[in-house]
C-alpha positions as CSV (number, residue, x, y, z in Angstrom):
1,X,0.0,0.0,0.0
2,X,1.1,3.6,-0.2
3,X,-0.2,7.1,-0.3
4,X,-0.7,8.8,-3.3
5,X,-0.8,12.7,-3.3
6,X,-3.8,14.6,-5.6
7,X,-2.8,18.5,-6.5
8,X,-6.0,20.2,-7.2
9,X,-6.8,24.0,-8.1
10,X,-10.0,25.5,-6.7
11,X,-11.9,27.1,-10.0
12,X,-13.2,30.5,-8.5
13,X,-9.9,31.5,-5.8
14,X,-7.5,29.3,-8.0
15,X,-5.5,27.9,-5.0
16,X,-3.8,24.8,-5.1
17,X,-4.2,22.3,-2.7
18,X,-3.0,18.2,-2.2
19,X,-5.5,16.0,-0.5
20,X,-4.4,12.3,-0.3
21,X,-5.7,8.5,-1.7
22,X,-4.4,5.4,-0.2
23,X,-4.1,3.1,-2.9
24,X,-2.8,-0.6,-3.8
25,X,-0.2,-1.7,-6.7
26,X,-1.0,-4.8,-8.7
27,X,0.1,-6.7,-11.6
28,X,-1.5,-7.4,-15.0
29,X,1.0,-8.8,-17.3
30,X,4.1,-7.0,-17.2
31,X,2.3,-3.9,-16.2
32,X,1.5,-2.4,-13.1
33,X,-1.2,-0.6,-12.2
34,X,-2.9,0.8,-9.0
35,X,-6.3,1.4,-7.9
36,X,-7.5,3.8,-5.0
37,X,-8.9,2.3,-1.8
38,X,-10.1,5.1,0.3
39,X,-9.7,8.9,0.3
40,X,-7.7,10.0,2.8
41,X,-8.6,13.9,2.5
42,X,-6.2,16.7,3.7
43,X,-4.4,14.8,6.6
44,X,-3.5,17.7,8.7
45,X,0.0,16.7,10.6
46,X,1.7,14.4,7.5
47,X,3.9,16.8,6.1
48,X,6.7,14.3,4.5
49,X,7.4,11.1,2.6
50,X,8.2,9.5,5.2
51,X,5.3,10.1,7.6
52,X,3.2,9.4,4.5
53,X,5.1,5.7,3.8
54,X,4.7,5.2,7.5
55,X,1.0,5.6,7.8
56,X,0.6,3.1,5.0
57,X,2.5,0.4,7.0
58,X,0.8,0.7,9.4
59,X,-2.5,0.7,8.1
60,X,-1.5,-2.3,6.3
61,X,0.0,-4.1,9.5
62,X,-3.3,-3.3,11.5
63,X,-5.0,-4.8,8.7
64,X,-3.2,-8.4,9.0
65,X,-4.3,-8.3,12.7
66,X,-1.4,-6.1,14.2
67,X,-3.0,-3.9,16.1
68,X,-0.7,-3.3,19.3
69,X,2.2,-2.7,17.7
70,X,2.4,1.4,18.3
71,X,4.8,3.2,16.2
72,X,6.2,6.1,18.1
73,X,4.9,8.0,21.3
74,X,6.3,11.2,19.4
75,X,4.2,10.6,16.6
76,X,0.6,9.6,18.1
77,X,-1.3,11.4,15.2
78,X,-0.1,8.9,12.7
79,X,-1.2,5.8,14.9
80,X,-4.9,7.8,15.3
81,X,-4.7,7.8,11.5
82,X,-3.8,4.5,11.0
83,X,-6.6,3.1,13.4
84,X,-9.5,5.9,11.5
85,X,-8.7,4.3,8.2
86,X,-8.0,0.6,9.0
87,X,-11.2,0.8,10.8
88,X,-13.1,2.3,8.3
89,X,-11.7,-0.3,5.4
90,X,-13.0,-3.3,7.6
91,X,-16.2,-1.5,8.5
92,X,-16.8,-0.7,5.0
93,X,-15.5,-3.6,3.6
94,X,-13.2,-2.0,1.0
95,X,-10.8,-4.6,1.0
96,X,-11.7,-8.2,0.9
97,X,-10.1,-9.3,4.2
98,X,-9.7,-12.7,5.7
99,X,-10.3,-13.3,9.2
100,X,-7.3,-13.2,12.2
101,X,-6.7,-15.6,14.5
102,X,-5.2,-13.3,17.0
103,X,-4.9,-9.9,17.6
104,X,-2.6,-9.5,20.5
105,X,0.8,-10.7,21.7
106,X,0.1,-12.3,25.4
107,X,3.5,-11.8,27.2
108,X,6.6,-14.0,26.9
109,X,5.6,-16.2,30.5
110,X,2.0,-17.1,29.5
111,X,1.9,-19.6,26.5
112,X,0.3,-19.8,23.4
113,X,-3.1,-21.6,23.6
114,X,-5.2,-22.9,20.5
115,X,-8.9,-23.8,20.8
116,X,-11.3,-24.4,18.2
117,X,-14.0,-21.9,18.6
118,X,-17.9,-21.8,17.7
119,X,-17.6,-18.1,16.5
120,X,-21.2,-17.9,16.4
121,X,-21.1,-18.2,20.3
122,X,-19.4,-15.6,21.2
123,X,-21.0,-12.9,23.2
124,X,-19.7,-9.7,24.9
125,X,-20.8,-9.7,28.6
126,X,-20.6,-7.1,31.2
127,X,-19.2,-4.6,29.2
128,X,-17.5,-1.4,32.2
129,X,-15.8,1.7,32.3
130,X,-12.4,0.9,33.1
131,X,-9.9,3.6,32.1
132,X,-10.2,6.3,34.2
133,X,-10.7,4.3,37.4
134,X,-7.8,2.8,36.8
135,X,-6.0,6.0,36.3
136,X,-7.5,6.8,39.7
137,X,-6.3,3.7,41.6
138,X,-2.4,4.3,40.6
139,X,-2.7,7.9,41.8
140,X,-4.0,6.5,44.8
141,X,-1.6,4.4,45.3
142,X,1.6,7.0,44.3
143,X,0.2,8.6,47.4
144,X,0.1,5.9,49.7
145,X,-3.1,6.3,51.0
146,X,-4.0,2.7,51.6
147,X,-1.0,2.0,53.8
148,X,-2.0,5.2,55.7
149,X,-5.4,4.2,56.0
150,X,-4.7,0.8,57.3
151,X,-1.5,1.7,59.3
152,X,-1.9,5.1,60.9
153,X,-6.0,5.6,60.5
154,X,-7.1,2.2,61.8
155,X,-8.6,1.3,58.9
156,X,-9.5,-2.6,58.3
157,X,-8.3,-3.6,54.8
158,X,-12.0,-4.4,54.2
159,X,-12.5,-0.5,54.9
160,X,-9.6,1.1,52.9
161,X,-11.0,-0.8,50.0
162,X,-14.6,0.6,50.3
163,X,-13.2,4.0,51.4
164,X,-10.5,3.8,48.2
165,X,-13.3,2.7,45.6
166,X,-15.8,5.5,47.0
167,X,-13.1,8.1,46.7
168,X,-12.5,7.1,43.1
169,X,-16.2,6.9,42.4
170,X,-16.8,10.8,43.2
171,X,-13.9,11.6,41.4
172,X,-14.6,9.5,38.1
173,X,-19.1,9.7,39.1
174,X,-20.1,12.4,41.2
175,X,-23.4,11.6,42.8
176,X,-25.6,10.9,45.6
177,X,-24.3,7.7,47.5
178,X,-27.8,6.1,46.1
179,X,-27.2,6.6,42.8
180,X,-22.8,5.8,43.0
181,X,-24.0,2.3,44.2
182,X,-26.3,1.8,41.3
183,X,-23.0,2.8,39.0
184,X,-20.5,0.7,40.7
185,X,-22.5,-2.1,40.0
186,X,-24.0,-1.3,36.8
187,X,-21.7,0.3,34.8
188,X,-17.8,0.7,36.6
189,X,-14.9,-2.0,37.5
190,X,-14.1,0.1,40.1
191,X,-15.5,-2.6,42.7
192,X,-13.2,-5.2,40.9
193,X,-9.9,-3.1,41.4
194,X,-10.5,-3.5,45.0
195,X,-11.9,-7.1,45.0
196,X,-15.0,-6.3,46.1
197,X,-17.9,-8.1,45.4
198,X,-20.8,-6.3,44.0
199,X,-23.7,-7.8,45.6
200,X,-21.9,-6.4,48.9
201,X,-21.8,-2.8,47.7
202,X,-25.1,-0.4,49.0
203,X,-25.6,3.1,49.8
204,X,-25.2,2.3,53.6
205,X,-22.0,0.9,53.4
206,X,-20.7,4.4,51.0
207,X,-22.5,6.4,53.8
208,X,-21.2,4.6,56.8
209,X,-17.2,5.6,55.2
210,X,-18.1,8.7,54.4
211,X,-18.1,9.4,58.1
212,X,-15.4,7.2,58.9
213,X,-13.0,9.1,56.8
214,X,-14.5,12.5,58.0
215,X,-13.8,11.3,61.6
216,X,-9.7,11.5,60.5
217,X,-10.0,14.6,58.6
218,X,-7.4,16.4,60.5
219,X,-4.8,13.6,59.9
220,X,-5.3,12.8,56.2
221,X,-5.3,16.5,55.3
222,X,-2.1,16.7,57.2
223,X,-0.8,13.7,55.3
224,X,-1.8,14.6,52.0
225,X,-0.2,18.0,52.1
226,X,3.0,16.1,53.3
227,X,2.9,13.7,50.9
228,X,2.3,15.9,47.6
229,X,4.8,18.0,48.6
230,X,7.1,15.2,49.2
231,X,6.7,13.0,46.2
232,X,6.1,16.2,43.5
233,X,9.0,18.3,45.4
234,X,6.6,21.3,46.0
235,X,7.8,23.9,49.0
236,X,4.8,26.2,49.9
237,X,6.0,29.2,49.6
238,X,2.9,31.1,48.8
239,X,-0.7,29.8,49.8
240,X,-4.3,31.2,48.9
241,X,-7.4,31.7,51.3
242,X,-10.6,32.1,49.8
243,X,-14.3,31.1,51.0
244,X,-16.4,29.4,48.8
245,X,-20.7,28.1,49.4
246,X,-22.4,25.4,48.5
247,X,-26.5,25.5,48.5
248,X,-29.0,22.9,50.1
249,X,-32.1,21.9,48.8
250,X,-35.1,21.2,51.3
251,X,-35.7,23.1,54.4
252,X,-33.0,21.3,56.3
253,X,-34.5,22.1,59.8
254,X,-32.5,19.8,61.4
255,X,-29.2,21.1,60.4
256,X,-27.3,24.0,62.6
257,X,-24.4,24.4,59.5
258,X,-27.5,25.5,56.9
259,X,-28.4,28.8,57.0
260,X,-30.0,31.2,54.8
261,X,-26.5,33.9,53.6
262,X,-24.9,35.7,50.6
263,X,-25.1,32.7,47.9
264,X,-22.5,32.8,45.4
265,X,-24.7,31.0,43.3
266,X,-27.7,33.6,43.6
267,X,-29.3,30.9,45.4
268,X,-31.3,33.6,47.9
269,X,-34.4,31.0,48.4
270,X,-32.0,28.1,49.7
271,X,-30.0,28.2,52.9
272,X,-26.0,27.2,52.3
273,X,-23.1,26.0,53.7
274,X,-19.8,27.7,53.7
275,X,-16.5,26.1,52.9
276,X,-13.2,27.7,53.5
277,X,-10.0,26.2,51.5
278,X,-6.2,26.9,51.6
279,X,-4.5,25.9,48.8
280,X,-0.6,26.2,47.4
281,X,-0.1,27.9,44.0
282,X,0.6,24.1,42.5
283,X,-3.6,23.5,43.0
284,X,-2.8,20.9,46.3
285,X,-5.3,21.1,49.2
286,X,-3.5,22.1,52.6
287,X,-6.7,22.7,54.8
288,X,-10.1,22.8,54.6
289,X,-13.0,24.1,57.4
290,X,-16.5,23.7,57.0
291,X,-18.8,26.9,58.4
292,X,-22.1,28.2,58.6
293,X,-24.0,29.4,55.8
294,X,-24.1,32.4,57.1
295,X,-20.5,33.4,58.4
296,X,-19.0,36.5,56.5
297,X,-15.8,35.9,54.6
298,X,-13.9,37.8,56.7
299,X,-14.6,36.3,60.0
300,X,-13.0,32.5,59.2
301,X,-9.4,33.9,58.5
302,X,-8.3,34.0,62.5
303,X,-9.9,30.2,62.8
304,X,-8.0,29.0,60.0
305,X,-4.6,30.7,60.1
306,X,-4.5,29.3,63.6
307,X,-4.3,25.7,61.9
308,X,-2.3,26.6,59.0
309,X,1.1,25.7,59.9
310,X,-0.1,21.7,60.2
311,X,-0.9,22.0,57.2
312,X,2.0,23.7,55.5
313,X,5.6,21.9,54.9
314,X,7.4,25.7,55.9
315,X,9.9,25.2,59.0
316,X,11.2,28.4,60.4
317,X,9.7,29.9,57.5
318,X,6.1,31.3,56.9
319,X,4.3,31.2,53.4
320,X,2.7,34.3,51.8
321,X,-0.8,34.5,51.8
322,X,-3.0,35.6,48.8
323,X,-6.4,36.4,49.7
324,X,-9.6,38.3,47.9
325,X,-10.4,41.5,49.2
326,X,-13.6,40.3,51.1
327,X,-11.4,38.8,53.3
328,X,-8.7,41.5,53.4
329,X,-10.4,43.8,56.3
330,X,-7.8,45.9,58.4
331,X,-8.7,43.5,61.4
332,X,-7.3,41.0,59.1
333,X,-3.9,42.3,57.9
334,X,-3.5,43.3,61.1
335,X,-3.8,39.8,62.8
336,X,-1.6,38.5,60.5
337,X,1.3,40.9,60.9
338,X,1.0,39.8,64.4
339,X,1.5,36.1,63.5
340,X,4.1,37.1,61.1
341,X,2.5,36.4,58.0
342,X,3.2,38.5,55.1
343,X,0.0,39.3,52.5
344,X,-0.9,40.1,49.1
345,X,-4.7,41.0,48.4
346,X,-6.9,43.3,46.8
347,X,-7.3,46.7,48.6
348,X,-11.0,47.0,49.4
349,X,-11.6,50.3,48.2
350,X,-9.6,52.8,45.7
351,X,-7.1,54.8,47.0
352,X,-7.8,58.5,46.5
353,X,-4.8,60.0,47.9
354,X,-1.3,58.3,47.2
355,X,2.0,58.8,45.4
356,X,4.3,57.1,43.4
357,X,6.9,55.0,45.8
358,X,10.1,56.3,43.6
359,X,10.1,59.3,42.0
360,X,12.2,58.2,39.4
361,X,10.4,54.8,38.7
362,X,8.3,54.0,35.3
363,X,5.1,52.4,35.4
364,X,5.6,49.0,34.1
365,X,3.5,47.3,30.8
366,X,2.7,43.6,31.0
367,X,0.5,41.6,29.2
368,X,-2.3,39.0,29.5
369,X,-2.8,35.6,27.9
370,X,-4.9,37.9,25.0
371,X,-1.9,40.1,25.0
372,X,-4.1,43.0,26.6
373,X,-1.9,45.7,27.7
374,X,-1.6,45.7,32.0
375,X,0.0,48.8,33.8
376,X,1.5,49.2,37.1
377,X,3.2,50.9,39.3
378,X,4.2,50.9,43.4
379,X,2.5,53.9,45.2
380,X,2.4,54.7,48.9
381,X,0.0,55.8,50.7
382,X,0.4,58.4,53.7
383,X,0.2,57.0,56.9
384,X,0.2,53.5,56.4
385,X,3.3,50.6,56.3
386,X,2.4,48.3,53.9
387,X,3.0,48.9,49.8
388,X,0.6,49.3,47.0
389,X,0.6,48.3,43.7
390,X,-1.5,50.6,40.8
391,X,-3.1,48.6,38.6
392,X,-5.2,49.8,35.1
393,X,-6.5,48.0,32.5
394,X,-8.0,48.6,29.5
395,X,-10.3,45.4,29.3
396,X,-11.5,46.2,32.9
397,X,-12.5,49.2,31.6
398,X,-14.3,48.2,28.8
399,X,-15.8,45.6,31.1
400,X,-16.9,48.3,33.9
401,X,-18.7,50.2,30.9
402,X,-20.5,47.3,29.3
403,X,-21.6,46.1,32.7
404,X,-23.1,50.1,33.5
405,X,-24.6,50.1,29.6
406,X,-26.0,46.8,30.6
407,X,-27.3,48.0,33.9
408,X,-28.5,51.2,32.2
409,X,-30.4,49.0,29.8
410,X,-32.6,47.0,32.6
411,X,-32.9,50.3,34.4
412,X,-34.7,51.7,31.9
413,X,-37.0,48.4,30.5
414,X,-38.5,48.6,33.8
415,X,-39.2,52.5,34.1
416,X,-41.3,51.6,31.1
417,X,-42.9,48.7,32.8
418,X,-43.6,51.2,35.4
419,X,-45.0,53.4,32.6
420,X,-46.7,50.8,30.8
421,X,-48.7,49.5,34.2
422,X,-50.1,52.9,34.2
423,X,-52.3,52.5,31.7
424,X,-53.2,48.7,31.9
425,X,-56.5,47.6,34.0
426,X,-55.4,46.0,37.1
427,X,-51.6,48.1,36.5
428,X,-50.3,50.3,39.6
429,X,-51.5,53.3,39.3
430,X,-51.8,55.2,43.0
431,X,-48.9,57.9,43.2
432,X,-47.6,56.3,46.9
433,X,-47.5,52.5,45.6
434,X,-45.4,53.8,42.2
435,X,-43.3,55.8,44.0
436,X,-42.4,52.2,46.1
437,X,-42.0,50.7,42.7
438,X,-39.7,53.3,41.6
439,X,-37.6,53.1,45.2
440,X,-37.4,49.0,45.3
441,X,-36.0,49.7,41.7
442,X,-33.3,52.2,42.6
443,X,-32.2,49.5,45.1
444,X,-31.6,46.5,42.7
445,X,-29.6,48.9,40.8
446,X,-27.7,51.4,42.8
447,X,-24.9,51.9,40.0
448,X,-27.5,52.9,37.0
449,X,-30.1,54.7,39.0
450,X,-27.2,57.8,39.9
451,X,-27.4,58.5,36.4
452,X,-31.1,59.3,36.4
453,X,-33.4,62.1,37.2
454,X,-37.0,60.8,37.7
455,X,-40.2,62.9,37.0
456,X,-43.8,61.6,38.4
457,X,-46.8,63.3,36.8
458,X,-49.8,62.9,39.6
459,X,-53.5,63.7,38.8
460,X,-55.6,66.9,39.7
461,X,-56.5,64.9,42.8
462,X,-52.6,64.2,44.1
463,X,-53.8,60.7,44.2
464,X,-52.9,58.7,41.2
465,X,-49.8,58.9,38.5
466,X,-50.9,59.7,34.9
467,X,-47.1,59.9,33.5
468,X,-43.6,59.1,34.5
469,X,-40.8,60.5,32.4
470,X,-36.6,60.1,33.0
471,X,-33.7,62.0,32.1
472,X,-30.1,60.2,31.3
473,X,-27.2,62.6,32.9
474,X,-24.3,61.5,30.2
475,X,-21.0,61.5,32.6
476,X,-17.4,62.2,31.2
477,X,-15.4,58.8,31.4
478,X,-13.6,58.8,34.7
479,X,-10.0,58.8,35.5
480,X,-10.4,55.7,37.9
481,X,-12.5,53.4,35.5
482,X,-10.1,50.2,35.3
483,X,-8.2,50.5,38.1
484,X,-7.9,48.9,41.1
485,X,-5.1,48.4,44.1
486,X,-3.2,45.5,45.4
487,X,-1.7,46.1,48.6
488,X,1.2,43.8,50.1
489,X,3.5,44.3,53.6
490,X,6.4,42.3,51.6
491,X,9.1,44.6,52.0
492,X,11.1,43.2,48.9
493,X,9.0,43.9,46.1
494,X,8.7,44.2,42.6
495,X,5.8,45.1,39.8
496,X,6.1,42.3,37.8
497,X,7.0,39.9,40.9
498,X,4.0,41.1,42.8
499,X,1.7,40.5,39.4
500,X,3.0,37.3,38.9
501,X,2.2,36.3,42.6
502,X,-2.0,37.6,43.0
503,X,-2.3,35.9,39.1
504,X,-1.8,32.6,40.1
505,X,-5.1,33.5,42.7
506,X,-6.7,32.2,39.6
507,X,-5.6,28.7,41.0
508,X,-8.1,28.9,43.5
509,X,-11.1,30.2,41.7
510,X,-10.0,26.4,39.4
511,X,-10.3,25.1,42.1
512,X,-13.5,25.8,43.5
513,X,-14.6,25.3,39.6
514,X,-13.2,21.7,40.0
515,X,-15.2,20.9,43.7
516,X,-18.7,22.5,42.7
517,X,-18.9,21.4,38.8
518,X,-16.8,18.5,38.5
519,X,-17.2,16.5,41.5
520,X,-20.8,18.3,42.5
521,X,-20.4,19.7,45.4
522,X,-23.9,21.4,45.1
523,X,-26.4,21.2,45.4
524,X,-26.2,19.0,48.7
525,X,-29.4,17.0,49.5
526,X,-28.3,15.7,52.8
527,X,-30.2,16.3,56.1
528,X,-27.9,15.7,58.9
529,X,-24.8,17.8,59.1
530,X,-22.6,14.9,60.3
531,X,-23.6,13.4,56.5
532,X,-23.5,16.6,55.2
533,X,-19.9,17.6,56.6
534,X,-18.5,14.4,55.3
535,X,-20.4,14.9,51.9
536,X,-18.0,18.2,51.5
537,X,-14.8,15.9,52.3
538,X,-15.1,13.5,50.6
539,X,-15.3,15.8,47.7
540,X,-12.1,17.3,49.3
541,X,-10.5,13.7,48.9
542,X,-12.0,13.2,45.2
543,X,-9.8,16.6,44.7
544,X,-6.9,15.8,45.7
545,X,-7.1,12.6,43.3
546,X,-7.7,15.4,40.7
547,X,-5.5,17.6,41.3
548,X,-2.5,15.2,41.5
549,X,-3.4,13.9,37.9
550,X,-4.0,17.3,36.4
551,X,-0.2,18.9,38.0
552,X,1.4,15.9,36.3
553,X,-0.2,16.3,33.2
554,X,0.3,19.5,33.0
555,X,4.1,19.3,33.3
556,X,3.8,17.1,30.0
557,X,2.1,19.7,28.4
558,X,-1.2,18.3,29.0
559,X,-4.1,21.1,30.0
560,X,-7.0,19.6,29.9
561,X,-10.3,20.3,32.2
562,X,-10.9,16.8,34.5
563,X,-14.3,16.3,32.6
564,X,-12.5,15.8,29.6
565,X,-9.7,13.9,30.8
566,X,-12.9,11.6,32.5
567,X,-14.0,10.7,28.9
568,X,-10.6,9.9,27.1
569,X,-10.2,7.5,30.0
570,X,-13.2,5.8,30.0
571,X,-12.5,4.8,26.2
572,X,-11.0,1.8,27.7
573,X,-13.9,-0.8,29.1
574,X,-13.5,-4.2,30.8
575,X,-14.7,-6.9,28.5
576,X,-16.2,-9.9,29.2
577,X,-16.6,-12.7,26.4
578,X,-17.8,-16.2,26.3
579,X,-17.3,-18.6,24.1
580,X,-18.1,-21.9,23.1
581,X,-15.7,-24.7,22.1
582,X,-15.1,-28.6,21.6
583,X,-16.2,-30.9,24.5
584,X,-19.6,-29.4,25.4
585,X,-17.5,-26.7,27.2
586,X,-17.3,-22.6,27.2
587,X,-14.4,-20.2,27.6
588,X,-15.2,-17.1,30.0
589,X,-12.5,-14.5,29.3
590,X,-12.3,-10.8,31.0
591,X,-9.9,-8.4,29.2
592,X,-9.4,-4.7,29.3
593,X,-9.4,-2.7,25.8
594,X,-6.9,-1.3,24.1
595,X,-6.6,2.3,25.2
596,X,-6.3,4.8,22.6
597,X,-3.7,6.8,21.1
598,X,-4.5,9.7,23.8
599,X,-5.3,7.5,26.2
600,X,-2.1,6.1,26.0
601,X,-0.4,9.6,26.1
602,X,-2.1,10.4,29.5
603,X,-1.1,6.6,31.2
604,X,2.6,7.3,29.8
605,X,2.3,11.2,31.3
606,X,1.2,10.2,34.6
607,X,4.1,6.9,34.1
608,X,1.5,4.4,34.7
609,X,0.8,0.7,33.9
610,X,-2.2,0.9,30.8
611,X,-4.2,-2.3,32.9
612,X,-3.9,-4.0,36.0
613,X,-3.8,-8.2,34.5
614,X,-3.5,-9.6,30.7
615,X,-6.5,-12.2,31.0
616,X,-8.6,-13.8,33.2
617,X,-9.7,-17.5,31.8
618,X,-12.5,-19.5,32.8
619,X,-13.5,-22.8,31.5
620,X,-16.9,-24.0,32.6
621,X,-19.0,-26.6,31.3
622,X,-22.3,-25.2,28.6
């Protein structure tokens, strides 16, 4: 076989372009001739001969039955090439193929066995998701945590395994415990991984772990953020603090954690639970507190910094701390000067009054990933220690003034509701009850309504309103618009050290993006708080499962979002087939799949095995 190359010119822009044939050679007398087997189209990647000549063998090997033979790691497009087409000639039976016998080398120890086969018996049974559990279990074990369990937790090995496959099973299956023990027997292999049977897996037995693993929170936290740091050489120089909430649905009366706060969801009709998080700048967990719904931001840092240092891997030093400006309150900065911590946040509010920290310093361009232009520059502000870093951008400000042009927009639709309703049977029409209309308005948008000047016409008898009219005040752009503050006590600092620092803050937010949408944190349908606290961490565990997968991918070059990285995985199924042969007697054989080309590239990233056994072989009687 080999690849023939078509040059064709398009008729109205007259641009030439190659698309590609594979084809076959064969003899008629003492001529030979070719004829085209499939067309191949532009194939994006194959620049050369030789990648060209390649793809053909391999087609044509796959073809004879070779299928695991892979032909470079550096060159995985041509393998997903190779599989596309060979497929597609079988499946479309473009080539008059005979039957193989085998398609896989067992290893060198296990010997070649022969049976004669009814092939009209064969069925695929109990057909599972495989890949990314699997992916899960070595990332488990790289961090040890079923010799912790057993050894320093308590845990029976019957327990470890139960509390290992649940772990897995949020992180690959997010769900209810009801609905993970319908998947672990339905449709995963996790169960198998651990030798557990599946007729003894049931939402009481994921519920009663739960709680057992919450019950060592504080020492598998601690371990963890040991252990990552060990084993991916991490040193926690800078941490983040932020507070995150997760919303409840039902009227949880019996719970004292949900209460009815500031939703980050805009979940006002449902009471939440609030979850503080510190976190290193590589994504790793350190600590984790649950709170009550209705705790403000700023009032969790003193509990939590108190904690901090078990949870940190800094001896006789003390990591920065990156925070949002909710939780940045002089009360704050203050305590943590006192436990000598130094800070980078957010100021809270602009600073009206300040000057530049050098006279003869420049401000300082950088750009974002969209290449938007960033400038800064270290101010002082009278009267106060710590630094402060000037910050304007242009795509804040464009930002700021959609979001007012936006606000403006809604301000106005319902002024003409207002209007509208004036006229309608059954509309508000007394003056006091339209004025209240007009006032709850100015209160949903505070921003847009100081822009307006509002004119109610009443009747002769001062009771009703016959007209309403507005008046838009058009404001010069102001100097401020797209700037903001960040204010540090490091003494040593630097524009483009200090920018670098609060950006990887984003770390967090991915974080939080990971727990709620990922694994689904929220909503939470528990009752209790002891199920509901141990709900939230074993999400926390599931995470850390996450996040040590995604930091080593991401050191190969691998950035992909953990849903996605889910569904490559999960290519790869546990099979298993029976068979009928000679003697009245059946084969029962379970084998993982092949995984594919990227599939392969994350198990080589993360240097792991691509299944757990070759084969497992039955023989049973029909």
């Amino acid at each position: 076989m080999f690849i023939k190359t078509i040059v064709k010119t398009d008729k109205n822009t007259g641009k030439r372009y190659e698309y590609y044939r594979l084809c076959e050679g064969y003899r008629i007398g003492n001529s030979v001739r070719h004829r085209s087997i499939v067309s191949m189209g532009l194939l994006e990647g194959i620049g050369n001969k030789e990648d060209r000549k390649l793809l053909a063998d391999r087609i044509e090997s796959m073809l004879k039955g070779e299928m695991d033979m892979f032909v470079s790691l550096d060159k995985p497009h041509i393998e997903k090439y190779a599989r596309e087409f060979s497929n597609r000639i079988i499946n479309e039976k473009l080539l008059d193929i005979a039957p193989v016998a085998t398609t896989s080398k067992p290893p060198k120890d296990i010997p070649i066995e022969y049976e004669t086969v009814d092939t009209n018996s064969i069925k695929h049974e109990d057909v599972r998701e495989f890949g990314a559990e699997w992916m899960c279990k070595q990332t488990l074990e790289k961090l040890g945590m079923d010799s912790f369990l057993q050894q320093s937790a308590g845990f029976s090995k019957a327990n470890t395994g139960i509390a290992l496959m649940h772990i897995i099973s949020r992180a690959v299956y997010p769900a209810s415990e009801h609905k993970t023990a319908q998947w672990i027997k339905e449709n995963s292999s996790v169960s198998g991984l651990f030798d557990i049977p599946i007729n003894k897996v049931n939402r009481f037995k994921l519920y009663d772990i739960s709680k057992k693993l919450y019950q060592k929170k504080t020492g598998i936290e601690k371990y963890l953020s040991s252990k990552t740091n060990e084993i991916f050489d991490i040193q926690d120089k800078i941490i983040f603090y932020d507070l995150t909430n997760t919303y409840f649905e039902g009227r949880k009366a019996a719970s004292s954690l949900a209460k009815f706060g500031k939703s980050k969801e805009k979940r006002s009709d449902a009471k939440i639970v609030a979850m503080a998080a510190v976190i290193n700048a590589e994504g790793f967990l350190k600590y984790s507190r649950i709170y009550q719904g209705n705790i403000a931001d700023s009032k969790t840092l003193d509990k939590t910094i108190q904690e901090l240092s078990l949870g940190t891997s800094s001896t006789g030093r003390k990591p920065i701390i990156v925070m949002d400006a909710g939780i940045a309150t002089e009360e704050n900065t203050t305590m943590l000067k006192e436990k000598g911590y130094d800070y980078i946040c957010v100021n809270r509010v602009k600073l009206k009054e300040y000057k530049q920290a050098d006279a003869n310093g420049e401000t300082v361009t950088v750009y974002d990933k969209r290449e938007n232009p960033i400038e800064l520059k270290m101010v002082k502000k009278q009267d106060c220690p710590d630094s402060y870093m000037y910050v304007r951008s242009q795509q804040k400000t464009i930002k700021e003034a959609s979001m007012n042009e936006h606000f403006s927009q809604r301000y106005e639709q319902e002024l003409e509701n207002i209007r509208v309703a004036l006229g309608k049977k059954g509309g508000t029409k007394k003056l006091v009850k339209v004025w209240e209309r007009i006032g709850r308005l100015k209160q949903r948008y505070p921003t847009a309504n100081k822009y307006y000047k509002i004119e109610v016409t009443p009747d002769e008898q001062q009771d009703k309103a016959i007209d309403i009219k507005w008046s838009k005040t058009q404001l010069k752009p102001k100097s401020n618009e797209g700037v903001y503050f960040i204010r540090t006590s490091l003494k040593k600092k630097e524009e483009k050290t200090l920018w670098t620092i609060y950006n990887t803050l984003t770390e967090i937010e991915a974080t939080f993006r990971v727990l709620k949408t990922d694994l689904s944190l929220r909503p939470v349908f528990h009752k209790y708080d002891e199920n509901v606290e141990a709900h939230l961490f074993l999400g926390l565990l599931a995470y850390q499962v996450v996040a040590s997968i995604r930091f080593q991918l991401k050191d190969k070059g691998i950035n992909q979002d953990w849903r996605n990285i889910v569904r490559t995985m999960n290519t790869q199924k546990e099979i298993t087939s029976t068979m009928k042969i000679k003697n009245n007697t059946m084969i029962r054989i379970k084998k993982c799949s092949t995984p594919t080309v990227n599939a392969k590239k994350i198990y080589d990233a993360l240097n792991q095995k691509y299944q757990p056994y070759f084969m497992k072989k039955s023989v049973v009687p029909e």
